[in-house]
C-alpha positions as CSV (number, residue, x, y, z in Angstrom):
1,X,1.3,-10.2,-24.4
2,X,1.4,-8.2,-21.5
3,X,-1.2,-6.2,-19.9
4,X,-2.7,-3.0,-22.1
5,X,-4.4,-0.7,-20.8
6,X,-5.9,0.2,-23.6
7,X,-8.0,-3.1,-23.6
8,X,-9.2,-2.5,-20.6
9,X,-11.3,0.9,-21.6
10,X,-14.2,0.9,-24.1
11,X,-15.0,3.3,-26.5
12,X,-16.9,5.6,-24.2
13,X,-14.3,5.5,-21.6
14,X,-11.6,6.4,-24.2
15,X,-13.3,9.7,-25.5
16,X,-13.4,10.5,-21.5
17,X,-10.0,10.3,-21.2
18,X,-9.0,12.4,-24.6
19,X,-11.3,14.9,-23.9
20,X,-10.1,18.5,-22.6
21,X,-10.2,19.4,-18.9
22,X,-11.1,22.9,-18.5
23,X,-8.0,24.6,-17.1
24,X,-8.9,27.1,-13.7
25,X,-6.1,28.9,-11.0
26,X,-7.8,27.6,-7.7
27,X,-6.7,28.1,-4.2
28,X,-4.5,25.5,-2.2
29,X,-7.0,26.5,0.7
30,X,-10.3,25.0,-1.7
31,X,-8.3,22.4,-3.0
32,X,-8.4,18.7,-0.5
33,X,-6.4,15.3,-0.2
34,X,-7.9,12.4,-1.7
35,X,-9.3,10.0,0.8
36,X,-8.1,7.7,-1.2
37,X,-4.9,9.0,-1.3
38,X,-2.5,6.3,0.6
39,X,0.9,6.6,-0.5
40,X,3.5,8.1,1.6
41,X,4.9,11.6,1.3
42,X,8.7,12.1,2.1
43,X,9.7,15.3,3.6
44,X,12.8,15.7,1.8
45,X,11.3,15.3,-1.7
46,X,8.6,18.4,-0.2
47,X,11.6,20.2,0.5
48,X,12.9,19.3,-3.3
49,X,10.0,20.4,-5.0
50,X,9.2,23.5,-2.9
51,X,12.9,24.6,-4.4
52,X,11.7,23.6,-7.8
53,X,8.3,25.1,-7.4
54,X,9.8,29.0,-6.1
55,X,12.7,28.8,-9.3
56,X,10.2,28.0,-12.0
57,X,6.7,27.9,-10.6
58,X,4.4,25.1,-10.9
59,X,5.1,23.6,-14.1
60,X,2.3,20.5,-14.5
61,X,-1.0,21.1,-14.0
62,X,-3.1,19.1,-11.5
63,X,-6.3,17.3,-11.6
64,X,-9.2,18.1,-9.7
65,X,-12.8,17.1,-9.5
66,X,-15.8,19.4,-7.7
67,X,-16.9,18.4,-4.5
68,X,-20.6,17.8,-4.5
69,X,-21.7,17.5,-1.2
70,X,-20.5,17.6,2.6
71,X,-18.6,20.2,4.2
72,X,-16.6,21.3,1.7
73,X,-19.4,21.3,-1.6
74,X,-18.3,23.6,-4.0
75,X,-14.7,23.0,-3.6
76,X,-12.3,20.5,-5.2
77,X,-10.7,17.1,-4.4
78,X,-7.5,16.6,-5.7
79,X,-7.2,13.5,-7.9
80,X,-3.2,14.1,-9.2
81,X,-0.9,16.2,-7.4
82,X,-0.8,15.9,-3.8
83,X,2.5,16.6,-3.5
84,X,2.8,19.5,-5.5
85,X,-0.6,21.1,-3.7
86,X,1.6,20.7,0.2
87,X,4.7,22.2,-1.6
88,X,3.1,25.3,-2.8
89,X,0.8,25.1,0.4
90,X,3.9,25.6,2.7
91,X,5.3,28.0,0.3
92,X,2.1,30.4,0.3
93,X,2.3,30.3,4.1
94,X,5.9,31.3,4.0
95,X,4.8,34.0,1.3
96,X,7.1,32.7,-1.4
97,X,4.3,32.2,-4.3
98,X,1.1,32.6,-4.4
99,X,-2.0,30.6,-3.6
100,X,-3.1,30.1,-6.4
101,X,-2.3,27.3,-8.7
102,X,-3.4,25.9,-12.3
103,X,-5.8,22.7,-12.5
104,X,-7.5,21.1,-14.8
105,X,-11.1,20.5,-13.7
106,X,-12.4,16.4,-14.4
107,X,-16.0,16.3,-15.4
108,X,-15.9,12.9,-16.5
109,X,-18.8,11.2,-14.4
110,X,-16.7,7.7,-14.6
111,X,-14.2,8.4,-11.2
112,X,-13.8,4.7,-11.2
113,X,-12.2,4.7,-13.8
114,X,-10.3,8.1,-13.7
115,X,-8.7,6.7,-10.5
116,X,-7.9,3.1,-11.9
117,X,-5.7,5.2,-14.5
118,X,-4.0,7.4,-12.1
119,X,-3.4,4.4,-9.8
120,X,-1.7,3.0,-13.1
121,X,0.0,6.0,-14.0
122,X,1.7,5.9,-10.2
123,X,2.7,2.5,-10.9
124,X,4.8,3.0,-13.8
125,X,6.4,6.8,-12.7
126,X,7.4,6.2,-9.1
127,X,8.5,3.6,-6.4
128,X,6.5,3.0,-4.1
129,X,7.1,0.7,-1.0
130,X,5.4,-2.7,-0.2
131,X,3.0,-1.3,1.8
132,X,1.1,1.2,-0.6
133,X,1.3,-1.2,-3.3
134,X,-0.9,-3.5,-0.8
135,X,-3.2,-0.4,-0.7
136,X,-3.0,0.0,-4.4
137,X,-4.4,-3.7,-5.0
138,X,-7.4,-4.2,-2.5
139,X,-8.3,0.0,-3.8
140,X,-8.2,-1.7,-7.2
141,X,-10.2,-4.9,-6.7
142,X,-12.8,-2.1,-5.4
143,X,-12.3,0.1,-8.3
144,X,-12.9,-2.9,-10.8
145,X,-16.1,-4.4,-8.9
146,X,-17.6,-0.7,-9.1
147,X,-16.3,-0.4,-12.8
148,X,-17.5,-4.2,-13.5
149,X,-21.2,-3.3,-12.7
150,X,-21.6,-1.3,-16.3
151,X,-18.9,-2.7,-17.8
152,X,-17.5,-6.1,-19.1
153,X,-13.6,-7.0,-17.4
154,X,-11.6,-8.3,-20.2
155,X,-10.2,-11.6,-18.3
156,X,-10.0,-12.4,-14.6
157,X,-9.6,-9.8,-11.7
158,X,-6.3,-10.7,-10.3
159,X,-4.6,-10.7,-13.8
160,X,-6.0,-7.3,-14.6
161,X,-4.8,-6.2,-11.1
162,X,-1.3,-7.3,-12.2
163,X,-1.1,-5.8,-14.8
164,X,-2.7,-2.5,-13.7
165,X,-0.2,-2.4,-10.9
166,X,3.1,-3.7,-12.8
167,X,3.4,-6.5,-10.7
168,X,2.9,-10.8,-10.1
169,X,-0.1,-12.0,-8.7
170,X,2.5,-13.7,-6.1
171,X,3.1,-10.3,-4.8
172,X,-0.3,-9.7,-4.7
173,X,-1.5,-12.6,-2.8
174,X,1.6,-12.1,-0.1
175,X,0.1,-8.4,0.2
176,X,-3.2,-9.5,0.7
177,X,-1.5,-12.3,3.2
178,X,-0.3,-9.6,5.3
179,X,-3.2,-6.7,4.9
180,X,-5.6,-9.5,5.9
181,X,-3.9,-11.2,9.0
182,X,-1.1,-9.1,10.6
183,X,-2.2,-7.1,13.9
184,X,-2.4,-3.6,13.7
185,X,0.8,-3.1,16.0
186,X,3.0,-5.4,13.4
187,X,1.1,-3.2,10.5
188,X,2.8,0.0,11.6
189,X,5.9,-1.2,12.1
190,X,5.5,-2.6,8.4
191,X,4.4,0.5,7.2
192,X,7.4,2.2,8.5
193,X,9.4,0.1,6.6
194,X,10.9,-1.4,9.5
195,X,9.9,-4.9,8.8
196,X,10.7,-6.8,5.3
197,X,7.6,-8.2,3.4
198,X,8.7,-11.3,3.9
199,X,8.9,-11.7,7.4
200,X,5.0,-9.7,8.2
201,X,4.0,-12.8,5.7
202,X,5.4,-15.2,7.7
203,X,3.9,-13.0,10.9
204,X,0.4,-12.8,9.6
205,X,0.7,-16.6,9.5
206,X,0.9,-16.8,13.2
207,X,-2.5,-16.8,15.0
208,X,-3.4,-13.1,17.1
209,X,-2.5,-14.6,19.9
210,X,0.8,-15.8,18.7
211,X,1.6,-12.4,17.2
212,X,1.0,-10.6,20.7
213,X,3.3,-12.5,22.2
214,X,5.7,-12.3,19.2
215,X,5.1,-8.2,19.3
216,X,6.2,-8.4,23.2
217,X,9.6,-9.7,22.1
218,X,9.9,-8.0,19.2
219,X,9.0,-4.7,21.5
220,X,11.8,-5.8,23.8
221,X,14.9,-6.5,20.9
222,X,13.5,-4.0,18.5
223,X,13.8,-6.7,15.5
224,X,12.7,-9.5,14.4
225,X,13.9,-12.1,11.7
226,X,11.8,-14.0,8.9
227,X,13.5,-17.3,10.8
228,X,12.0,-16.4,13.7
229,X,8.4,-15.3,12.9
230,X,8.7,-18.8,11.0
231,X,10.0,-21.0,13.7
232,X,6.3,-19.4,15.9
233,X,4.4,-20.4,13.2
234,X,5.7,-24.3,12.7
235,X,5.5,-24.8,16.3
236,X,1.0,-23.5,16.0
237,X,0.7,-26.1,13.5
238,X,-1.6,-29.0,15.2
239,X,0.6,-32.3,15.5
240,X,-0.7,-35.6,14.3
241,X,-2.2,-37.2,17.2
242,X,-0.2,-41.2,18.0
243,X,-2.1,-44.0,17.8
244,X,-1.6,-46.7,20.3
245,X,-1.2,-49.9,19.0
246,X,-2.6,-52.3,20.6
247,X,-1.9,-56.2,19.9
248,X,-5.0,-58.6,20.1
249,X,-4.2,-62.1,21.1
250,X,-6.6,-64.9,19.3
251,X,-8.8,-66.2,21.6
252,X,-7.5,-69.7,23.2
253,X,-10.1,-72.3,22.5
254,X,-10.2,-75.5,25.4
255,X,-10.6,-78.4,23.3
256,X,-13.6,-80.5,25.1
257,X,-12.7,-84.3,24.7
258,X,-14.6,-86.5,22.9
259,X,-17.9,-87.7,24.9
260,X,-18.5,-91.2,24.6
261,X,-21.4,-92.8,23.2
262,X,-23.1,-95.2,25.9
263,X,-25.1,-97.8,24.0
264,X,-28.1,-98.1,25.6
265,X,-30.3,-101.0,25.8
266,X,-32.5,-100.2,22.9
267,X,-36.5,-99.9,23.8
268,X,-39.6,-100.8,22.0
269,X,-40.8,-97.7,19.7
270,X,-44.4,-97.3,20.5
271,X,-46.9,-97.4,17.3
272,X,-48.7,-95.2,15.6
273,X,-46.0,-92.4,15.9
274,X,-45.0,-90.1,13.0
275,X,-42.0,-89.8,11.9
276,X,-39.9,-86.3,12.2
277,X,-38.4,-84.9,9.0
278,X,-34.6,-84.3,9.1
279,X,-34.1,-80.4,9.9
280,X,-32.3,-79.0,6.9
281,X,-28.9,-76.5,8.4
282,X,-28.9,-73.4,6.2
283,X,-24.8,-72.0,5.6
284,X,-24.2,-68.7,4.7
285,X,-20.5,-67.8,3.3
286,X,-19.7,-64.4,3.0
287,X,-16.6,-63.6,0.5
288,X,-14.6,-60.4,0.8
289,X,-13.1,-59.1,-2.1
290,X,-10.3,-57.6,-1.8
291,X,-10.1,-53.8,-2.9
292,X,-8.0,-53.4,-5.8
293,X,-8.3,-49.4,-6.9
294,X,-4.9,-48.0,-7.9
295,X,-4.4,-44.9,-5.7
296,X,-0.3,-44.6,-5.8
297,X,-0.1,-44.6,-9.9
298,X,-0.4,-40.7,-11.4
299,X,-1.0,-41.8,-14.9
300,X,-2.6,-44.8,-16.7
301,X,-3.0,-45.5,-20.1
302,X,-2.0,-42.0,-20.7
303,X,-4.7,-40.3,-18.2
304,X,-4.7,-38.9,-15.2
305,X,-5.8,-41.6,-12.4
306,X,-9.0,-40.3,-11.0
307,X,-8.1,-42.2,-8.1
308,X,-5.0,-41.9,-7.3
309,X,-4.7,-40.2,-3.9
310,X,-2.0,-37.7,-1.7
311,X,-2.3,-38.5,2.5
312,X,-6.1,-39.4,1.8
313,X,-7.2,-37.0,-0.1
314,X,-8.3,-37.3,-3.8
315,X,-5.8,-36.2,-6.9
316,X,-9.1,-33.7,-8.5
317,X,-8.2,-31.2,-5.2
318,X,-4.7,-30.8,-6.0
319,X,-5.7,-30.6,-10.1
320,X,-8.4,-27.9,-9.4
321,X,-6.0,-26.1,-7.2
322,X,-3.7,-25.8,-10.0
323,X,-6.2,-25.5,-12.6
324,X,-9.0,-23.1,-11.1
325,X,-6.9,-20.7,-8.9
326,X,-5.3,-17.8,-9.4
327,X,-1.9,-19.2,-8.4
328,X,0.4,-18.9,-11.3
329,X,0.1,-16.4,-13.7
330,X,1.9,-16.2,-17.4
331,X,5.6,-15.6,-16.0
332,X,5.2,-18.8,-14.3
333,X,4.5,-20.7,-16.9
334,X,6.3,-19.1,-19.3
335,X,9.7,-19.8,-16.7
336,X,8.3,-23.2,-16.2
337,X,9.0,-24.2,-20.0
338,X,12.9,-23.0,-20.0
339,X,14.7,-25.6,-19.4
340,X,17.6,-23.8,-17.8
341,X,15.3,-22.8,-14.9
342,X,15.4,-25.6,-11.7
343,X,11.5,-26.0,-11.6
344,X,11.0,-26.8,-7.3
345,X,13.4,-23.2,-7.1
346,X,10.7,-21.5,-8.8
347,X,8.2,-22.8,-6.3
348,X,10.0,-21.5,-3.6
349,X,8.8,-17.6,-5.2
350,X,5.5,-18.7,-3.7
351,X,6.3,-19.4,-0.4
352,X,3.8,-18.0,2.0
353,X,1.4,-17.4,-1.2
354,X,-2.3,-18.7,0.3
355,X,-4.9,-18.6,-2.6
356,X,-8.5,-19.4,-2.1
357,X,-10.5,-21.2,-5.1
358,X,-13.4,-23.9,-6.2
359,X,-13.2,-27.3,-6.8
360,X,-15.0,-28.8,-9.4
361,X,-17.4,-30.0,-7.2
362,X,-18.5,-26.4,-6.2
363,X,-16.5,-27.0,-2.8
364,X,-14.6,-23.7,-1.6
365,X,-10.9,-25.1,-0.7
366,X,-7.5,-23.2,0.0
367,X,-4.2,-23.7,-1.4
368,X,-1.0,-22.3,-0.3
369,X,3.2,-22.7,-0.1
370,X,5.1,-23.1,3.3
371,X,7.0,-26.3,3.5
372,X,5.6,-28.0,0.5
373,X,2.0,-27.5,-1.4
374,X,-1.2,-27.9,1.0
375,X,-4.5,-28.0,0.2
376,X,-7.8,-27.3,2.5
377,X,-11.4,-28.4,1.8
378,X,-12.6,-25.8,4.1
379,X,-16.0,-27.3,4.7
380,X,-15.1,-30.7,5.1
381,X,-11.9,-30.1,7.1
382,X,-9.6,-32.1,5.1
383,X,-6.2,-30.8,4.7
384,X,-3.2,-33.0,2.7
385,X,0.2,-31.7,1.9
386,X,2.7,-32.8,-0.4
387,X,6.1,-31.7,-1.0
388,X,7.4,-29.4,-4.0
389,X,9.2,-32.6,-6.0
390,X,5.2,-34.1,-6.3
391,X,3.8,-30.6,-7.2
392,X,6.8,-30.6,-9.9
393,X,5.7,-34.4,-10.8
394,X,1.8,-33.5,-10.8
395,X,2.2,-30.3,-13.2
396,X,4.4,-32.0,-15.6
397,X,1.5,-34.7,-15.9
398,X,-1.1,-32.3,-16.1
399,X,1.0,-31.0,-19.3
400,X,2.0,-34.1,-20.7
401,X,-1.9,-35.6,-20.7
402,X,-3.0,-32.1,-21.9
403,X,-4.9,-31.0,-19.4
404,X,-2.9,-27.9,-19.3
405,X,-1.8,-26.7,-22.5
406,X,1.1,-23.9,-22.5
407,X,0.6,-21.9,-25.6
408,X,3.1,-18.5,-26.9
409,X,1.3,-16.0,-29.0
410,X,4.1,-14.3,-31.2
411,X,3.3,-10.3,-30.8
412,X,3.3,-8.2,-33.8
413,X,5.5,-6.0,-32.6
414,X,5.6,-3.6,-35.7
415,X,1.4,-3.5,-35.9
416,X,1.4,-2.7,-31.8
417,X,4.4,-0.1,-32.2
418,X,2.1,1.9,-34.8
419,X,-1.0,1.1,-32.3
420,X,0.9,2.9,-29.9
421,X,2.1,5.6,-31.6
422,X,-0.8,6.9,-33.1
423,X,-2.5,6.6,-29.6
424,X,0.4,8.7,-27.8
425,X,0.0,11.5,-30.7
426,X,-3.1,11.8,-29.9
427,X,-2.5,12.0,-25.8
428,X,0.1,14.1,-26.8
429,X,-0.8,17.5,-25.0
430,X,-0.8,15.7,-21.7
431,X,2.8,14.4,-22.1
432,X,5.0,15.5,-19.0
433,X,8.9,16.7,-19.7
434,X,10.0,13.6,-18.2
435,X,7.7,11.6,-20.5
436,X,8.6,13.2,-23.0
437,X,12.3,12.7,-22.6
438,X,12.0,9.3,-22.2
439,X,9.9,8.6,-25.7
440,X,13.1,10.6,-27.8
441,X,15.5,8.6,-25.9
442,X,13.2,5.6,-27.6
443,X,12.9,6.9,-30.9
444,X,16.8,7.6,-30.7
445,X,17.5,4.4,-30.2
446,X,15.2,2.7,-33.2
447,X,16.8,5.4,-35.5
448,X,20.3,4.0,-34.5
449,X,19.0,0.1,-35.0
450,X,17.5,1.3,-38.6
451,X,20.7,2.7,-39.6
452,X,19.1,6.7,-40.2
């Protein structure tokens, strides 16, 4: 099923969010941006709204909490409605409206979470570029740790993330790819939306140094392709050193010829002389056995072999990498059983995905997709690759012995359609026109399929 918000809020947390705001005209001059408050603001829509705003007035409240301390204590930060606070800012300058405009004043002593729901909110009601949605997700993993100190997460970070957001956790580790390792100067071009997602991952895969250089031409053509940034980073990647073969020759042995025995006349053996004992010669004969261990073979006797190995390094690293990191989320495997989907063409919606996790030894290793599957033991500095047609081969295995097991849980979709409902009558008062409109177009529609 997919992610619910509603699961993700306790019991206290939802009588926070039904409860009444108290509703108070403030000034645009008291009211102040979020810090947190990333996502761009197009002139044109300003423009838009400012017509919208002088016809009919501001027609949805906006959120506001009290400033406590700092300059401006006593005064509000605004939590929803950025947009419509610089609209009617620039129209109170030009002395079109008034200053003044209706908020509804959060109490709630649980911002964490007040902004985790407005983050979501944002995520379903508008588009927003590449860029703030990389915003969005590490300002969520934040949100969450701060959240997770009183309160349980129901399942792991990056799926809650996903589904907070509306989005794969591929995205999300490409995002954090490119927020992590890109150079600033790269960064605002990406920002601008002047270079595709795609090509800053494959930039932010190029060392700093390589991505100055790769910034001085891009400075000098003005663009840069993913091909490009791609062909920089194959040519960093450290080349297997040759080994020189060397031929030993066997060692030439001169054969000595025989010497020959000289009788010589035999003397007298004086008396009274012991006899020496025969010295015993000790021989020692090693045997090497020959090592036998199956490390080419993926299954025996309907197991996994523990010691089969990919370019020297262990099977249990590639397993773990699969198994333990946050690489492939439901989608995934949910595409992976339909068998009208070409399994190594849904690899290739990973490429440039690098995810960190533990091996079952405790070690802390890295996984990602380029040109095949590689995996990094990051304190013994082992790295093995191997292309997307053995990935294909070692999941399929890790099905068929059971290690993974796929299961589909069958939603109720009547008992969650009455869920819903009876949670939406109850938000009911905070439903915007647009909402609105869409939830009659629904109910429109399931009167039509029930024939009323």
């Amino acid at each position: 099923m997919a992610f619910n918000i509603k699961d993700f809020l306790n019991e206290e947390s939802k009588k926070e969010v039904i409860d009444d705001f108290p509703i108070k005209k403030i000034s645009v001059k008291k009211l102040h941006p979020s810090k947190q408050n990333f996502y761009n603001i197009d002139p044109k829509e300003i423009e838009a709204l400012k017509d919208t705003i002088e016809l009919v007035g501001v027609q949805e409240n906006l959120v506001v909490r009290e400033i406590k301390e700092g300059e401006f204590a006593g005064e509000y930060e605004i939590i929803v409605g950025h947009k419509r606070h610089l609209a009617v800012s620039e129209l109170a300058a030009e002395g079109k409206v008034t200053e003044f405009v209706p908020c509804k004043i959060d109490y709630s002593g649980n911002s964490a979470l007040r902004e985790l729901i407005l983050i979501f909110t944002n995520s379903t009601q508008r588009e927003r570029s590449d860029y703030e949605k990389m915003h969005e997700i590490q300002r969520v993993r934040e949100l969450l740790e701060d959240y997770a100190k009183n309160n349980d997460l129901p399942g792991r970070k990056r799926d809650i993330i996903a589904g907070i957001l509306n989005t794969s956790k591929s995205t999300i580790s490409r995002l954090d790819n490119i927020r992590r390792h890109i150079i600033p100067e790269f960064m605002q071009e990406y920002k601008a939306g002047k270079i595709p997602t795609a090509t800053a991952n494959e930039i932010a895969g190029i060392s700093d140094e390589g991505q100055q250089e790769l910034w001085q031409q891009y400075r000098e053509t003005g663009s840069i392709k993913k091909k490009e940034a791609a062909a920089v980073k194959q040519e960093e990647k450290p080349q297997p050193e040759a080994k020189e073969e060397t031929q030993t020759q066997p060692e030439k042995r001169e054969e000595k010829p025989e010497q020959i025995k000289q009788e010589e006349p035999r003397q007298e053996e004086p008396e009274n002389i012991p006899e020496q004992e025969p010295q015993e010669e000790t021989t020692v004969t090693v045997t090497r056995t020959q090592d036998n261990t199956d490390r080419k073979t993926l299954i025996i006797a309907g197991r996994i072999n523990p010691n089969k190995e990919y370019n020297g390094m262990n099977i249990k690293y590639f397993m773990d990498a699969v198994t333990n990191s946050d690489l492939f989320d439901t989608e995934f495997w949910e595409k992976w059983q339909n068998p009208d989907i070409h399994q190594p063409s849904l690899l290739t919606e990973y490429a440039g995905v690098i995810e960190t996790f533990s091996s079952g030894t405790g070690e802390l290793c890295e996984c990602s997709f380029n040109e095949g599957f590689t995996v990094t033991r990051q304190e013994a500095h082992q790295t093995a690759n191997i292309t997307s047609m053995e990935l294909v081969e070692l999941i399929d295995a890790l099905i068929y012995t059971k290690v993974i097991e796929i299961k589909t849980e069958r939603v109720d979709v009547a008992y969650w359609g009455k869920e819903t409902a009876r949670e939406l009558a109850r938000l009911s008062m905070w439903l915007t026109e647009q909402e609105l409109a869409v939830m009659q177009d629904i109910a429109l529609k399931l009167k039509e399929r029930a024939g009323k």
